[in-house]
C-alpha atoms as a printed R data frame, in Angstrom:
    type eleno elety resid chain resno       x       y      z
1   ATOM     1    CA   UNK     A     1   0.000   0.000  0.000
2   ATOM     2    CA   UNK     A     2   1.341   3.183 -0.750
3   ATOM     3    CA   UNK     A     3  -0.332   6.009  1.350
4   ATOM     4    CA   UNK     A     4   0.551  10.102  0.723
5   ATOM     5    CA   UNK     A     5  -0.096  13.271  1.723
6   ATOM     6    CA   UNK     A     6   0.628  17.112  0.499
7   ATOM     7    CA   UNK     A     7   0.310  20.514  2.421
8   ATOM     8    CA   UNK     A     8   0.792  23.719  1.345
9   ATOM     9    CA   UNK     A     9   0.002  27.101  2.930
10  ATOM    10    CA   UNK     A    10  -1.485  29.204  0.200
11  ATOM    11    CA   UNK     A    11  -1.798  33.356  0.993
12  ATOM    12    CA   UNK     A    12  -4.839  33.370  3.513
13  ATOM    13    CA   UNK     A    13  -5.528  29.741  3.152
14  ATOM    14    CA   UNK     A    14  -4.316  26.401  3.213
15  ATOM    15    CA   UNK     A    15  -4.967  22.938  0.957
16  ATOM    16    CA   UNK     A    16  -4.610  19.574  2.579
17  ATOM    17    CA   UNK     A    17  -4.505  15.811  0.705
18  ATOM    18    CA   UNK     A    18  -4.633  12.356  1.369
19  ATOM    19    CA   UNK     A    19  -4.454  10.084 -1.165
20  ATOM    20    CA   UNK     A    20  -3.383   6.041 -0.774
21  ATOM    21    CA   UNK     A    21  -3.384   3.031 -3.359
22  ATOM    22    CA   UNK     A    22  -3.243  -0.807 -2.979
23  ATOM    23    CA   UNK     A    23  -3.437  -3.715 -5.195
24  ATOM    24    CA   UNK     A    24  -5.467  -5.638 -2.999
25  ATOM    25    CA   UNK     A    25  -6.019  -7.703  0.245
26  ATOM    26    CA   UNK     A    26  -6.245 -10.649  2.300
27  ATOM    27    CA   UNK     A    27  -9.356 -12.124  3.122
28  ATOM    28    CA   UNK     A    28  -8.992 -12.969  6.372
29  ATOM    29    CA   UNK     A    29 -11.956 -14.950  6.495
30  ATOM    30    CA   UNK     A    30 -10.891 -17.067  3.448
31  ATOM    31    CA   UNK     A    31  -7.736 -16.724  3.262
32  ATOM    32    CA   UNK     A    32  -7.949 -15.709  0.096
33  ATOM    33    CA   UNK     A    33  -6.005 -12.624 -1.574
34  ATOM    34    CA   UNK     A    34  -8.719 -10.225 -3.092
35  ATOM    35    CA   UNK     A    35  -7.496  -8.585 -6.410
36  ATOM    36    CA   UNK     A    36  -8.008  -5.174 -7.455
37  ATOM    37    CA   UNK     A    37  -6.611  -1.951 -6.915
38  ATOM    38    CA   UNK     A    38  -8.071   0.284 -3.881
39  ATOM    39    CA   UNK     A    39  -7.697   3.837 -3.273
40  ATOM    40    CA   UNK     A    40  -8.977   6.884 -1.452
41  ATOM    41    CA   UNK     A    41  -8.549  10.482 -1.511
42  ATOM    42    CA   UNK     A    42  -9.604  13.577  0.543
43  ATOM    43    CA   UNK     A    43  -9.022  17.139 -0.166
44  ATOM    44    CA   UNK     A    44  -9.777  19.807  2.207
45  ATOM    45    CA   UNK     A    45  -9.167  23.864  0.742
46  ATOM    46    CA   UNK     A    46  -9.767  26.615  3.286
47  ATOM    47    CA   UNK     A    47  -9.297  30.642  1.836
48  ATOM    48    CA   UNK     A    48  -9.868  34.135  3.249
49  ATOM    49    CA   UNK     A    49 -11.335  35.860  0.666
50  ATOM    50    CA   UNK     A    50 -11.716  39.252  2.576
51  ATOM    51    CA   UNK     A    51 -10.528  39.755  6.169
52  ATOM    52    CA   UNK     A    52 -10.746  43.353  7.754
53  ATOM    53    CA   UNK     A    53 -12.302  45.051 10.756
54  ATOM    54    CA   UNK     A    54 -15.767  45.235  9.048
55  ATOM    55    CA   UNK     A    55 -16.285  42.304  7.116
56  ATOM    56    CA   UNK     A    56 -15.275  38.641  6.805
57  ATOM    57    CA   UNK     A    57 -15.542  36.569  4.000
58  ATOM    58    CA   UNK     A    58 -14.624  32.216  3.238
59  ATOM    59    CA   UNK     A    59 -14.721  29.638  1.257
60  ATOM    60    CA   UNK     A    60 -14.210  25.909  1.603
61  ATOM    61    CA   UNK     A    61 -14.337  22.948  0.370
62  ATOM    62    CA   UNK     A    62 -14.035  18.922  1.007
63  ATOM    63    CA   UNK     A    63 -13.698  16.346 -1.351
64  ATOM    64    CA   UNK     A    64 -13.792  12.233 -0.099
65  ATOM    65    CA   UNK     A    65 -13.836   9.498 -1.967
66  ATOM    66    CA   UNK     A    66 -12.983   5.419 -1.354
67  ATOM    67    CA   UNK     A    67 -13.139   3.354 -4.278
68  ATOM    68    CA   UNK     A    68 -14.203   0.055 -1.545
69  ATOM    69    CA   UNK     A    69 -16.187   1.038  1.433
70  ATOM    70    CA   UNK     A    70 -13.939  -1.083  4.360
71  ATOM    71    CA   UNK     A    71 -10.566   0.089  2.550
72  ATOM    72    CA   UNK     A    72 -10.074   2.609  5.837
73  ATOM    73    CA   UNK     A    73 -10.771   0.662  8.111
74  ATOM    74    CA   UNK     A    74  -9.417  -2.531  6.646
75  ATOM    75    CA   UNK     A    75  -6.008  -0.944  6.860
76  ATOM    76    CA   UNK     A    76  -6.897   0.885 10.222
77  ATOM    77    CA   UNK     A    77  -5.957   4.682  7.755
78  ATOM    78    CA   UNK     A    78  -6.529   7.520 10.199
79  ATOM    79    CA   UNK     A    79  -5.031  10.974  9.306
80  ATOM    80    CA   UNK     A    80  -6.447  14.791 10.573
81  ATOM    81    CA   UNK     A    81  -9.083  14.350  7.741
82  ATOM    82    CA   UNK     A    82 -10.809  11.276  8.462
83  ATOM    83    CA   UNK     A    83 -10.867   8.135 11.078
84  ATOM    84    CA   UNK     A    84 -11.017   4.516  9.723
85  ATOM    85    CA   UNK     A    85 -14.223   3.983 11.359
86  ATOM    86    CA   UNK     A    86 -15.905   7.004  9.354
87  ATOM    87    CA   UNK     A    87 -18.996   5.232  7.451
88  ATOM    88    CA   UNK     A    88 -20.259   8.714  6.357
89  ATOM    89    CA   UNK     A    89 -17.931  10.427  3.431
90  ATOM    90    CA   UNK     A    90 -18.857  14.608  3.193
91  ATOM    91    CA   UNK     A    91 -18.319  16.272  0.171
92  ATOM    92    CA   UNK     A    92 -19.547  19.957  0.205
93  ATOM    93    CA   UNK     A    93 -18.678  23.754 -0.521
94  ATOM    94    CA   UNK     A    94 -19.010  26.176  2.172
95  ATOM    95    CA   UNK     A    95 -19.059  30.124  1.625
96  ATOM    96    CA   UNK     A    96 -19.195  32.355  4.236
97  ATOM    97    CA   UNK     A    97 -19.681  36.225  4.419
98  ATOM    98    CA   UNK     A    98 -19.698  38.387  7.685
99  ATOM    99    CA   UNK     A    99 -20.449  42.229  7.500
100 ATOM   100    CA   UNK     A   100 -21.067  44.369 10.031
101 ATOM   101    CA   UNK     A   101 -23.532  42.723 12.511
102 ATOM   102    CA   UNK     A   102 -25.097  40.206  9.730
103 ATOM   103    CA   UNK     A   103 -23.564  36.659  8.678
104 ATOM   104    CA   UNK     A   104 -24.550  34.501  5.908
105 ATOM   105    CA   UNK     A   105 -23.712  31.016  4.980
106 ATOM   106    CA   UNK     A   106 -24.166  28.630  1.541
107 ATOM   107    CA   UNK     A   107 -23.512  25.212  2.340
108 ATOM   108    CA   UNK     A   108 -23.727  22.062 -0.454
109 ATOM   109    CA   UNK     A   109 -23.010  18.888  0.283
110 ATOM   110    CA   UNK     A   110 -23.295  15.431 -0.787
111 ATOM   111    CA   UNK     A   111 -23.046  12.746  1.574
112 ATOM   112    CA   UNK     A   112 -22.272   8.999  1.299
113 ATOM   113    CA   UNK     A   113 -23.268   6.083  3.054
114 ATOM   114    CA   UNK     A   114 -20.555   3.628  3.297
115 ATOM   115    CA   UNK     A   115 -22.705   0.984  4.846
116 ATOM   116    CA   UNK     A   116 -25.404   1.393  2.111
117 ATOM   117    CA   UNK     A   117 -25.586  -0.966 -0.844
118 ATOM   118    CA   UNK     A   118 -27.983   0.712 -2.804
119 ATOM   119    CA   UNK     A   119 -26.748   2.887 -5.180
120 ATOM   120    CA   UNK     A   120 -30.154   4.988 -5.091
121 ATOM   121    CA   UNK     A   121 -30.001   5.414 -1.123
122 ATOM   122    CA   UNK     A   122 -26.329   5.423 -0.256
123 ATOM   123    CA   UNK     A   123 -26.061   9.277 -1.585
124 ATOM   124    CA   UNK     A   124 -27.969  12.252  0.447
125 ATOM   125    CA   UNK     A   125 -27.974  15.519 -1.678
126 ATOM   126    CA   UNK     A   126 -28.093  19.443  0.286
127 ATOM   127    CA   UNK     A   127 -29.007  21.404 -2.331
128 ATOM   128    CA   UNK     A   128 -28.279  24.349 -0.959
129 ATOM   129    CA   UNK     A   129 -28.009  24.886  3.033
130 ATOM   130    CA   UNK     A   130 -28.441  28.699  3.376
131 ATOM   131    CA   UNK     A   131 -27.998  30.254  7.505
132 ATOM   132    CA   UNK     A   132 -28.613  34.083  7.663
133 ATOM   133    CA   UNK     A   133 -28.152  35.767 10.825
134 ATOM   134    CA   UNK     A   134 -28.404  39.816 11.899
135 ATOM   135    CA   UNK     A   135 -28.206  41.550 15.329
136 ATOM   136    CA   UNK     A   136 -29.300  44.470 16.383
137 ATOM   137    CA   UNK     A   137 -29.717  46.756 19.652
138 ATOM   138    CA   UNK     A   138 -33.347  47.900 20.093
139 ATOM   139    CA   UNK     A   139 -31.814  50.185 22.990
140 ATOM   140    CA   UNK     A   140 -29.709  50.320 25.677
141 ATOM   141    CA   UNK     A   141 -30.994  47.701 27.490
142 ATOM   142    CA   UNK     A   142 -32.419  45.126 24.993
143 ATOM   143    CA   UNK     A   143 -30.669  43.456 21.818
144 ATOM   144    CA   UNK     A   144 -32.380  41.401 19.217
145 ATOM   145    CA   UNK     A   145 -30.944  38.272 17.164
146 ATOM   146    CA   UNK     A   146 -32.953  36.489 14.231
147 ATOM   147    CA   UNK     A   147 -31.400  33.567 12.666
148 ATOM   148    CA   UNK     A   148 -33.300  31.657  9.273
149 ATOM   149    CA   UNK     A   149 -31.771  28.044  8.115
150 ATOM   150    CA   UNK     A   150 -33.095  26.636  4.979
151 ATOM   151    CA   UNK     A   151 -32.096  23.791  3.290
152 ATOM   152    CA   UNK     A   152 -33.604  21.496  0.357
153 ATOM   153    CA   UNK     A   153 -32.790  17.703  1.319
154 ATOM   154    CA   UNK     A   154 -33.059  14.506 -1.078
155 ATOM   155    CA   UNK     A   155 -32.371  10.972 -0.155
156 ATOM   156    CA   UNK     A   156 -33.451   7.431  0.019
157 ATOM   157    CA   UNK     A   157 -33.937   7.320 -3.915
158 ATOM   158    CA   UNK     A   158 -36.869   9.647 -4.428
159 ATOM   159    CA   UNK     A   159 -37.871  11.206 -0.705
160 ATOM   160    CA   UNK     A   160 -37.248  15.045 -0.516
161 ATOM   161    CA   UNK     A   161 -37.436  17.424  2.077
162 ATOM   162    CA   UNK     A   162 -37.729  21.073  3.029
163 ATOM   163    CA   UNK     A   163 -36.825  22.213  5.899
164 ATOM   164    CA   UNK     A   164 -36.603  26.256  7.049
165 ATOM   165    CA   UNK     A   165 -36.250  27.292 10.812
166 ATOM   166    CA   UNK     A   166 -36.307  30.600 12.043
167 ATOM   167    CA   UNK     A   167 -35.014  31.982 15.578
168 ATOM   168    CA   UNK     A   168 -35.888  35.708 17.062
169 ATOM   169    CA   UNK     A   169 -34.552  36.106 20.282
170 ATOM   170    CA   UNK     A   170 -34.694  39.531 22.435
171 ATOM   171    CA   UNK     A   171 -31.859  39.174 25.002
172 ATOM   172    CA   UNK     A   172 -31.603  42.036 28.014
173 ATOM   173    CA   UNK     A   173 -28.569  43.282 29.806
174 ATOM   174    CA   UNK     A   174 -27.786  42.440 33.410
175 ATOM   175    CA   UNK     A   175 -29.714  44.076 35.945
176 ATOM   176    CA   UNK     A   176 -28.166  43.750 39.294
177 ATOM   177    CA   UNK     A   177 -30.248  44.546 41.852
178 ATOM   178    CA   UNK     A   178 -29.503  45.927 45.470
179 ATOM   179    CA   UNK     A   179 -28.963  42.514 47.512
180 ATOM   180    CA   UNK     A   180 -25.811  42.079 44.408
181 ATOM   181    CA   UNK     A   181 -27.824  39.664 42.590
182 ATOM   182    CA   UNK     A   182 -27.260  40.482 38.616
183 ATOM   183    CA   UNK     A   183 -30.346  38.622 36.421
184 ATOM   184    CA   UNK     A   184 -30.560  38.376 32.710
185 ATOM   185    CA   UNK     A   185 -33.313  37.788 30.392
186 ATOM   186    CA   UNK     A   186 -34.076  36.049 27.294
187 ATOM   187    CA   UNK     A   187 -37.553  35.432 24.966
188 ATOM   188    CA   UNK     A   188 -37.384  33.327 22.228
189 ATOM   189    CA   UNK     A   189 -39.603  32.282 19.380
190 ATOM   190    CA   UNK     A   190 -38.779  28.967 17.265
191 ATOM   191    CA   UNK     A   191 -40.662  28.390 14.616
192 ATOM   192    CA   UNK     A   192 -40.354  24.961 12.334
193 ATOM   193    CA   UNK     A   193 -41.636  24.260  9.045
194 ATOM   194    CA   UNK     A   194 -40.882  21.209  7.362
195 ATOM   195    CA   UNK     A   195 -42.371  19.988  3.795
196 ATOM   196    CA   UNK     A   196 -41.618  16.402  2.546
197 ATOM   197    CA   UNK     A   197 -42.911  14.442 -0.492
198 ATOM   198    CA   UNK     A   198 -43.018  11.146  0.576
199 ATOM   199    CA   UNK     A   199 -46.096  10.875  3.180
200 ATOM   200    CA   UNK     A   200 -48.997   9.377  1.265
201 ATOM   201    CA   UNK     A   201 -51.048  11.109  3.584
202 ATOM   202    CA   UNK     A   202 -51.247  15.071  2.737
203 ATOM   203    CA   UNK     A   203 -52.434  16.274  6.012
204 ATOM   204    CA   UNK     A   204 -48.767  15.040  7.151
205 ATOM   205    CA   UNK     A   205 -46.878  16.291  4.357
206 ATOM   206    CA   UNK     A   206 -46.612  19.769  5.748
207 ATOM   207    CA   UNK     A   207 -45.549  20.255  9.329
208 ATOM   208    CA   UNK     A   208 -45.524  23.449 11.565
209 ATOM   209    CA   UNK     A   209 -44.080  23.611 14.787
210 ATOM   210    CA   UNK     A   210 -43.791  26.710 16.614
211 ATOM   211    CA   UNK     A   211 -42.084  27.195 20.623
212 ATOM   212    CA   UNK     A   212 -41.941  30.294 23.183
213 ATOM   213    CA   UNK     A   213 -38.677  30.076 25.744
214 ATOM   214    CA   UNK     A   214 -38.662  32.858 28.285
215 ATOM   215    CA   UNK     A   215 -35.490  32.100 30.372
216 ATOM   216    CA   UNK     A   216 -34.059  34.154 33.547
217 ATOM   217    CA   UNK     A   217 -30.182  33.724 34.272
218 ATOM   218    CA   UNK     A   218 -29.929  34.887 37.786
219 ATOM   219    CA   UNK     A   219 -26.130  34.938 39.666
220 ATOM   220    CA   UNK     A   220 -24.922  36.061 43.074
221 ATOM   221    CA   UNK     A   221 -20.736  36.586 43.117
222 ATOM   222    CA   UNK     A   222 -19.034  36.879 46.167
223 ATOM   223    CA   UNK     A   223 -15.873  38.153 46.159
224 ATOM   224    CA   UNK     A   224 -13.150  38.500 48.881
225 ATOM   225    CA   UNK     A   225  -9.834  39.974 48.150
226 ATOM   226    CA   UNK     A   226  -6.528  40.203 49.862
227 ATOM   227    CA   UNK     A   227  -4.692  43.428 48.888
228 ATOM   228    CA   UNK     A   228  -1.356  42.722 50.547
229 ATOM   229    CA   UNK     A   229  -1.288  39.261 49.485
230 ATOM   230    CA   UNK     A   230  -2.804  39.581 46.289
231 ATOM   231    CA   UNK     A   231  -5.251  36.578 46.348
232 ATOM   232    CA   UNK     A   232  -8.909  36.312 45.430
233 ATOM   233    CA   UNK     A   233 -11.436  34.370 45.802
234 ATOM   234    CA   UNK     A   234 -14.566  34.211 43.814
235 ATOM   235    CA   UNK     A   235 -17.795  32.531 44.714
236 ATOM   236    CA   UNK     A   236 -20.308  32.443 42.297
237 ATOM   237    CA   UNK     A   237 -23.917  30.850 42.956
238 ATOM   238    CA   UNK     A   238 -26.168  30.277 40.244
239 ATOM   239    CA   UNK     A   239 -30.041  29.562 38.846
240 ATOM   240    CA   UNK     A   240 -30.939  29.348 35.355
241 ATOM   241    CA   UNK     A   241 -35.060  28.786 35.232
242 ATOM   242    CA   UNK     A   242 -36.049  28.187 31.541
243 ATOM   243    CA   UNK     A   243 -39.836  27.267 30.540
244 ATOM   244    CA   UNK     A   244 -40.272  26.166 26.952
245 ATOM   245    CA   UNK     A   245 -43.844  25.722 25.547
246 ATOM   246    CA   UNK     A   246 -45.209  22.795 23.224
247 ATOM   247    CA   UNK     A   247 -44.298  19.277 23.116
248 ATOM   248    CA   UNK     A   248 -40.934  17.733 22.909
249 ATOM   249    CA   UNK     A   249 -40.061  15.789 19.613
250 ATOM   250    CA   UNK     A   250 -38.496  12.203 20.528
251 ATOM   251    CA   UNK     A   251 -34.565  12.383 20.498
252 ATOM   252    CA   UNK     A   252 -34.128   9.615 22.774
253 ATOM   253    CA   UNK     A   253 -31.705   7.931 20.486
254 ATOM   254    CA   UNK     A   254 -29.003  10.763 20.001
255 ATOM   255    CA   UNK     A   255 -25.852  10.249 21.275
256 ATOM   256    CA   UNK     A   256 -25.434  13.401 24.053
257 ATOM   257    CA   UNK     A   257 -23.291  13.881 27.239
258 ATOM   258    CA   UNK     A   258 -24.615  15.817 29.546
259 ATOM   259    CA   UNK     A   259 -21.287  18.828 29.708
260 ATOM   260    CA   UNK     A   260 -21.462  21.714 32.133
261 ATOM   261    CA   UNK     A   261 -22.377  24.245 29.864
262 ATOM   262    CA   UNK     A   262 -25.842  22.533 29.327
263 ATOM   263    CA   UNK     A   263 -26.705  23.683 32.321
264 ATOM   264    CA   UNK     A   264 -27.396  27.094 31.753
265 ATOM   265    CA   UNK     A   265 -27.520  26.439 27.695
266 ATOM   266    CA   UNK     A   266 -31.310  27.391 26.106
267 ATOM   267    CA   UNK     A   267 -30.586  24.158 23.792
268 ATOM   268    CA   UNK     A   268 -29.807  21.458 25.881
269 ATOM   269    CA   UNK     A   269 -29.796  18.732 23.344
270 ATOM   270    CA   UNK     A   270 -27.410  20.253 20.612
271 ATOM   271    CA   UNK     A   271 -31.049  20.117 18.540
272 ATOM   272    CA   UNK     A   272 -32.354  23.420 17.778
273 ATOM   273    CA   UNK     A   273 -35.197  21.249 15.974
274 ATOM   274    CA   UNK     A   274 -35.863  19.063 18.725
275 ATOM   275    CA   UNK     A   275 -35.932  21.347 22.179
276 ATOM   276    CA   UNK     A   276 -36.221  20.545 25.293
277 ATOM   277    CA   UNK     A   277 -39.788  21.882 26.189
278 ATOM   278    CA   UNK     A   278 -41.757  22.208 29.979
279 ATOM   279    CA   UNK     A   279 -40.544  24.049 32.760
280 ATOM   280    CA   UNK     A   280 -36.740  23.213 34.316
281 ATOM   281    CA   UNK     A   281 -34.224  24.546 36.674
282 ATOM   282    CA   UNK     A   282 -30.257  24.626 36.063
283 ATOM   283    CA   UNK     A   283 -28.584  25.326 39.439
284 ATOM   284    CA   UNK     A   284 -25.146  25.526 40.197
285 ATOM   285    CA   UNK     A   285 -21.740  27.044 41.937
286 ATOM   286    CA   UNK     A   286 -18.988  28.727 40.347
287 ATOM   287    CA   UNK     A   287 -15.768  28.698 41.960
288 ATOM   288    CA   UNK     A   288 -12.279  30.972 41.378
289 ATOM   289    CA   UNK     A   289  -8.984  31.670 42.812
290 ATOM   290    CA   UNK     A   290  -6.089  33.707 41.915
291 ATOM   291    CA   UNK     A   291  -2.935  34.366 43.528
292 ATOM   292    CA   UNK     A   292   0.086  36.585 42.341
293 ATOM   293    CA   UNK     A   293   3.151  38.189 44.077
294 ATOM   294    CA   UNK     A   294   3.749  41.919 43.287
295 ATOM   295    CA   UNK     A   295   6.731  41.280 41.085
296 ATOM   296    CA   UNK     A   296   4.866  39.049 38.850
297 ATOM   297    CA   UNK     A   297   7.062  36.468 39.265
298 ATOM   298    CA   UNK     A   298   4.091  33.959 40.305
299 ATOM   299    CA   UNK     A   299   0.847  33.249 39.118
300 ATOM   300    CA   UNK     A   300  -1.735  30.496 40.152
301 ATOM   301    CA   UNK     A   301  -4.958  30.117 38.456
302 ATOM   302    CA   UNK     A   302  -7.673  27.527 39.303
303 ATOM   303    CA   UNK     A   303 -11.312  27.255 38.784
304 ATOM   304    CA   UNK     A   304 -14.262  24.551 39.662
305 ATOM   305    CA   UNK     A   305 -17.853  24.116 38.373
306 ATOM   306    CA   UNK     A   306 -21.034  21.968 39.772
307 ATOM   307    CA   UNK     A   307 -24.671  21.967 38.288
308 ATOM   308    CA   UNK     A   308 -27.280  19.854 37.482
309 ATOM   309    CA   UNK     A   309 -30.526  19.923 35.803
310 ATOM   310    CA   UNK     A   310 -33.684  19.920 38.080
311 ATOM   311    CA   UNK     A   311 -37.145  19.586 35.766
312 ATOM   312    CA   UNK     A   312 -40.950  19.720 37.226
313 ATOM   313    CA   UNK     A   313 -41.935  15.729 35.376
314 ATOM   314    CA   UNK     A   314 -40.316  13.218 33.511
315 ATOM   315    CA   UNK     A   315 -39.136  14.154 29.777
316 ATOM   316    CA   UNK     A   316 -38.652  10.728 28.060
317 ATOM   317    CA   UNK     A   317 -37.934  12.413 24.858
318 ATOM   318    CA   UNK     A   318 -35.078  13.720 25.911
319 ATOM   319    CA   UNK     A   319 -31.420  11.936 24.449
320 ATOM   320    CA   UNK     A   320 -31.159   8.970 27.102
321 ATOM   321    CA   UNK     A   321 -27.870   9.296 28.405
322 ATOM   322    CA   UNK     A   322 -27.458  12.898 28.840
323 ATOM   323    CA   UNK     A   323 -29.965  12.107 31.672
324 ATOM   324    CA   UNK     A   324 -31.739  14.467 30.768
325 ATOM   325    CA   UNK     A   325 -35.013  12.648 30.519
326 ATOM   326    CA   UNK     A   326 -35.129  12.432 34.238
327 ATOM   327    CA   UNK     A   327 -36.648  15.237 36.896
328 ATOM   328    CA   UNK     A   328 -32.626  14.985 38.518
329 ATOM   329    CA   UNK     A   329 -29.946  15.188 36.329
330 ATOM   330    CA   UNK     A   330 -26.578  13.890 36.925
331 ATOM   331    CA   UNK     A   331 -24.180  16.163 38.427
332 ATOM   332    CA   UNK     A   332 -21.304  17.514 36.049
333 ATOM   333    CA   UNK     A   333 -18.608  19.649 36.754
334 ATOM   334    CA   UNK     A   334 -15.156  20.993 35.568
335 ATOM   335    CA   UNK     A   335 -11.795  22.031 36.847
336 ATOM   336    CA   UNK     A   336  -8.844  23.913 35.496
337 ATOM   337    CA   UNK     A   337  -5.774  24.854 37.034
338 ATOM   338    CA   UNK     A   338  -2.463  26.863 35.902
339 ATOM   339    CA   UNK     A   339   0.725  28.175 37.272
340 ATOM   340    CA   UNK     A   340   3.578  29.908 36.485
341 ATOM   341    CA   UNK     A   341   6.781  31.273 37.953
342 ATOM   342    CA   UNK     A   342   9.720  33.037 36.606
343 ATOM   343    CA   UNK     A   343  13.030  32.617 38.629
344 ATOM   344    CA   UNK     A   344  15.419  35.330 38.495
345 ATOM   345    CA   UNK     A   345  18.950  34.896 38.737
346 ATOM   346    CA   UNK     A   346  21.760  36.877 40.331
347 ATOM   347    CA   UNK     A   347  25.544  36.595 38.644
């Protein structure tokens, strides 16, 4: 097997191969050599078309291809573009503008199943993928987002879908009230439409969703400081309350983790399509500490997290082993710690 790779660094961008050949392989069921020649290759090309203060533009795009579907993981290939147990091969081109406060994307891809036989059902065509995006202060206490996602969908031979989501959220500043307790405030309005063609029934051809979220992000820090010695110690208590009308789509199957950032996250599932609906409670406690001498010459940096999810029933919908689905989540934390010291030395 002969297996190769190229880099270069272009002028705001960068191209990436992988290529590899063989003649064949052992059949290690048989025994038996299995003629042939087998190859792959994957291309990824990122470039900055425009980069300034004001405006960001990109394209990229990804090209994979195997010529035999167990070739990477027959000969256990893994590089920075792809694992050997990848069954799912992504080609697409990806442009991306950002001006000012709006952002759009253009996405294509084509995606192959590995696993799938059928010529007619192995391929899954996004044609196109547009996000749009804009933000906007309303004054100087209230901002407003809207995000649209459309995209046009074909697979399994002759089953089409399409899909367009739209998200308007009004987001407030943090009002800190006289007991030290600073509270934040979000309302946001999903709304889901999805067409397909292959429901014989036409009542079900057309689906409309639509979901409220009004969400209050209250925190309490408590700080105590050492002037002479320089440390401090930050103690931050905190309740995020979210209520989320509608029902909750099943998403039982997906593979989630329950992470510390889901605690006080609005999409708890990684889903925007699928959220997590009813009334819940993310509580937790933030802790920091920070030490460093006068002449710079140390610093030590540490921080700890705690939370957990706390819902008023049962959400079986919910992906089964974030543990989400119960009223108690698990708990999850985090922890980081740094240091650093400079020694001087005297001749």
């Amino acid at each position: 097997m002969l297996n190769t790779s190229y880099r270069q660094a272009i002028k705001n961008g960068f191209l990436q191969v992988e290529t590899s050949y063989s003649g064949g392989y052992k059949n290690t069921e048989t025994n038996n050599n299995l003629y042939g020649s087998r190859n792959y290759f994957f291309l990824k090309y990122e470039k900055n078309l425009e980069k300034n203060n004001f405006s960001d533009s990109s394209v990229k795009f990804n090209l994979q291809r195997v010529s035999q579907k167990n070739y990477l993981r027959v000969n256990n290939l893994k590089t920075k573009l792809f694992d050997s147990d990848q069954r799912i091969l992504n080609n697409n081109i990806n442009y991306l503008k950002i001006s000012n406060n709006k952002k759009i994307e253009v996405r294509s891809s084509i995606l192959e199943n590995l696993d799938e036989t059928n010529d007619k059902k192995k391929y899954t065509y996004i044609l196109p993928e547009v996000t749009y995006s804009a933000y906007n202060k309303i004054n100087k206490d209230f901002n407003i987002k809207f995000s649209s996602i459309s995209s046009a969908k074909k697979y399994l031979d002759t089953q089409e879908q399409v899909k367009i989501t739209n998200i308007a959220s009004i987001n407030s500043k943090q009002y800190v009230n006289k007991f030290g307790i600073g509270s934040r405030y979000t309302f946001e309005l999903l709304n889901i439409n999805v067409h397909n063609n292959n429901v014989e029934n036409e009542k079900e051809n057309y689906n409309l969703k639509n979901y409220f979220t009004i969400i209050a992000d209250n925190s309490l820090p408590l700080l105590k400081k050492n002037f002479e010695t320089k440390v401090t110690h930050v103690l931050t208590p905190r309740i995020y309350a979210k209520y989320t009308s509608g029902n909750s789509i099943n998403s039982n199957n997906t593979s989630k983790i329950l992470e510390i950032n889901d605690i006080f996250s609005i999409n708890r599932s990684n889903n925007i399509t699928k959220p997590e609906t009813g009334l819940s409670f993310g509580h937790g406690i933030d802790y920091s500490y920070k030490k460093q001498k006068i002449d710079n010459s140390m610093k030590i940096k540490s921080q700890f997290g705690l939370g957990q999810v706390i819902k008023t029933k049962r959400d079986d919908n919910m992906p089964a082993q974030s543990s989400l689905q119960n009223i108690s989540s698990d708990f999850v934390g985090f922890g980081n710690y740094s240091f650093f010291w400079k020694k001087k030395y005297l001749f």
